[in-house]
C-alpha positions as CSV (number, residue, x, y, z in Angstrom):
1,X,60.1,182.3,134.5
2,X,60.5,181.8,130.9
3,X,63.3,181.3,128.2
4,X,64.1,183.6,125.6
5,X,61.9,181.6,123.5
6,X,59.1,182.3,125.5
7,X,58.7,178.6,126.9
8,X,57.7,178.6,130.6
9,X,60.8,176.9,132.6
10,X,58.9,174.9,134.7
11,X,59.8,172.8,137.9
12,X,60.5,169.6,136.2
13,X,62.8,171.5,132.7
14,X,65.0,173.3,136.2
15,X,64.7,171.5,139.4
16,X,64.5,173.5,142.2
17,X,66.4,173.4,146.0
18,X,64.7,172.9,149.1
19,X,63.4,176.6,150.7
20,X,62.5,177.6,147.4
21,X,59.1,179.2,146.9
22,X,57.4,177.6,144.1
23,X,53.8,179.6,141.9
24,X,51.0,177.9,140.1
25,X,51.3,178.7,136.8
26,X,48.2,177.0,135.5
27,X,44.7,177.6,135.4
28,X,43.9,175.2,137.9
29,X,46.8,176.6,140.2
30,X,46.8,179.9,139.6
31,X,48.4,181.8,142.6
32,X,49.4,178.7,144.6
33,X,52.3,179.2,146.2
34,X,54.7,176.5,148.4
35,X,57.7,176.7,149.7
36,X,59.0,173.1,149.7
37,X,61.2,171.7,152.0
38,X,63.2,168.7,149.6
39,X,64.7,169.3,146.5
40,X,62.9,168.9,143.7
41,X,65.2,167.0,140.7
42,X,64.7,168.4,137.1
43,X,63.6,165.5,134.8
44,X,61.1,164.8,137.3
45,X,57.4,164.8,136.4
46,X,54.9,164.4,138.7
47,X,53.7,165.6,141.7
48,X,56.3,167.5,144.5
49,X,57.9,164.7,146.4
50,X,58.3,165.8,150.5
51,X,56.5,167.9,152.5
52,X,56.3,171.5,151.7
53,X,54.0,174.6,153.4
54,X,51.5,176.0,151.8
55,X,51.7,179.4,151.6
56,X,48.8,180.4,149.1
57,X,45.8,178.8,147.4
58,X,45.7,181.9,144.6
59,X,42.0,181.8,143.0
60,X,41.3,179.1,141.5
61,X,38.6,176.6,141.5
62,X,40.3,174.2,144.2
63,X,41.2,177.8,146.5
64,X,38.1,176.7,148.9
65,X,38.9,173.8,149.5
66,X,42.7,174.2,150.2
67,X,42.1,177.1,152.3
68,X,41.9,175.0,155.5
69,X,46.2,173.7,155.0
70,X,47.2,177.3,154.3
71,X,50.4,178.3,156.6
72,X,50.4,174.2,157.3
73,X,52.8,171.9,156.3
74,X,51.8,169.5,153.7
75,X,51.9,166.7,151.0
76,X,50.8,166.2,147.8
77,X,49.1,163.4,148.9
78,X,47.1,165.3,151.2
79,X,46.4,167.6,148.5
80,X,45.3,165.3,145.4
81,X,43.1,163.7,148.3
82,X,41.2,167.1,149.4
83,X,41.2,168.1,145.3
84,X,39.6,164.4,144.0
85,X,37.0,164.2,146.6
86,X,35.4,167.3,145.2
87,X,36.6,166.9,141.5
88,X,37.3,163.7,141.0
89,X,38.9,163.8,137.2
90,X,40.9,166.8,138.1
91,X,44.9,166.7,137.7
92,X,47.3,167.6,140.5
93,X,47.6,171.4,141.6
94,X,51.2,170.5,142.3
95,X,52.7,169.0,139.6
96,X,56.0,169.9,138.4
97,X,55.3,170.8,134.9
98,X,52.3,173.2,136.0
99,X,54.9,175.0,139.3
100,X,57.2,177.7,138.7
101,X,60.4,178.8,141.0
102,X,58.8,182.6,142.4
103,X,61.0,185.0,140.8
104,X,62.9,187.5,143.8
């Protein structure tokens, strides 16, 4: 989703409600999709708070590893664990200010 300015409206610029279906919109998340299951506050920044689902790892360079939680309900915790132990330096797939709200 973007503005009329062409600035990406990201997660942590909109919020989002819980049951909402949120997309990668990185490099390093490209294709992800989650649907989470709190609500996600604008003006936050960081990684999703609650447990969401996973319902795509997209390709990406962390899709391999994350294949193994997709359809599963999960945590960002659980996910920054599975994406440090193979690249330790790398920043969180789900971040707000790298997710999108899926456009219906």
């Amino acid at each position: 989703m973007y503005t009329q300015r062409g600035k990406l409206l990201t997660v942590d610029k909109v919020g989002a409600k819980a049951g909402c279906i949120l997309c990668g919109s990185g490099m390093n998340n490209e294709g992800l999709r989650l649907r989470i299951l709190e609500d996600q506050p604008r003006g936050h920044d960081g990684a999703i708070t609650g447990a969401f689902q996973l319902l795509g790892v997209g390709a990406n360079k962390h899709s391999q590893f994350l294949q193994r939680l997709l359809g599963k309900m999960t945590s960002s915790e659980e996910i920054l664990g599975i994406i440090r132990r193979e690249h330790p330096g790398c920043v969180h797939v789900a971040n707000t200010n790298i997710l999108v709200l899926e456009k219906i």
